[in-house]
C-alpha positions, -999 to 999 in steps of 0.1 A, spaced: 177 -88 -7 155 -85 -36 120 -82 -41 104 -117 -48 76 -108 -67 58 -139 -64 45 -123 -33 37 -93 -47 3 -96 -66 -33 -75 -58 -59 -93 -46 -81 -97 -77 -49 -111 -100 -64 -145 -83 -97 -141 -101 -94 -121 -128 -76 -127 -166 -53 -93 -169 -41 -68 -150 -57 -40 -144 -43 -4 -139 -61 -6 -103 -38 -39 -100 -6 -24 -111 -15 4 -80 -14 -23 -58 18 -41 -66 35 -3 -70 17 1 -33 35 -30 -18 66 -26 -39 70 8 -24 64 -5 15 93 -29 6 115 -11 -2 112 16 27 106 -10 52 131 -35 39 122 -73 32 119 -83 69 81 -63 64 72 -101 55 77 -113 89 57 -79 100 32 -76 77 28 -110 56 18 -109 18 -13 -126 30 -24 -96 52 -17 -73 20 -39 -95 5 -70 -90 28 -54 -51 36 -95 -36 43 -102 -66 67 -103 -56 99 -71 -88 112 -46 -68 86 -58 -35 92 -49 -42 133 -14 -54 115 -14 -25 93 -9 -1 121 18 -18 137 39 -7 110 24 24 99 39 47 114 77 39 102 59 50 65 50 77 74 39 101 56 36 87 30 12 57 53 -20 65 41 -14 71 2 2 33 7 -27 18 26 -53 33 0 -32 18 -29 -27 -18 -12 -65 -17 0 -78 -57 -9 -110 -38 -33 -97 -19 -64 -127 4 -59 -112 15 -28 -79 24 -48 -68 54 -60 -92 62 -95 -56 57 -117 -18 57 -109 -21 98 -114 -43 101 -89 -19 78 -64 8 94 -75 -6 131 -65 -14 119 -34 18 105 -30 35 140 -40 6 157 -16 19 138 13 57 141 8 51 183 6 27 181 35 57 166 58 83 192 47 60 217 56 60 202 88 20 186 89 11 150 87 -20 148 72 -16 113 56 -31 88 78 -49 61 67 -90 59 68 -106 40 94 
């Protein structure tokens, strides 16, 4: 099924006039729990919580389906976070991180949970 990306737009796109990059990190952050989880994540973990993702009602939500991210969970959750200033500073940073997580789990250590 593909990707409707009506339901795929950060937080501030609501508020704001353009895009930002901090916005683009967002949509690239739900994009990419789409396609590992699969479209039925929007029964899990509706576009509405990945709106509010910070709050503590999607955070709760947020760990049900955490752990079948992994590793790459809490480089996800920072880039889908509802506050760009939360974000990742640019998509080189997220994109690090990302990398950093992926070389962590080979090695055999799962460092990438999300922050409480």
């Amino acid at each position: 099924q593909a990707v409707k990306l009506d339901l795929v737009v950060a937080p501030e796109a609501f508020h704001q006039e353009l895009p930002t990059p901090a916005s683009d990190q967002a949509v690239l952050g739900r994009l990419l729990v789409e396609v590992i989880l699969g479209s039925r994540v929007r029964k899990e973990f509706p576009g509405i919580l990945f709106q509010a993702l910070g709050e503590p009602y999607s955070v709760a939500a947020w760990q049900r389906i955490e752990s079948r991210l992994a590793p790459l969970s809490g480089c996800l959750y920072r880039m889908c976070l509802d506050d760009p200033a939360r974000r990742y500073t640019d998509l080189k940073q997220a994109a690090v991180a990302l990398e950093q997580a992926l070389a962590a789990a080979e090695r055999g250590c799962s460092s990438a949970t999300h922050p409480s």
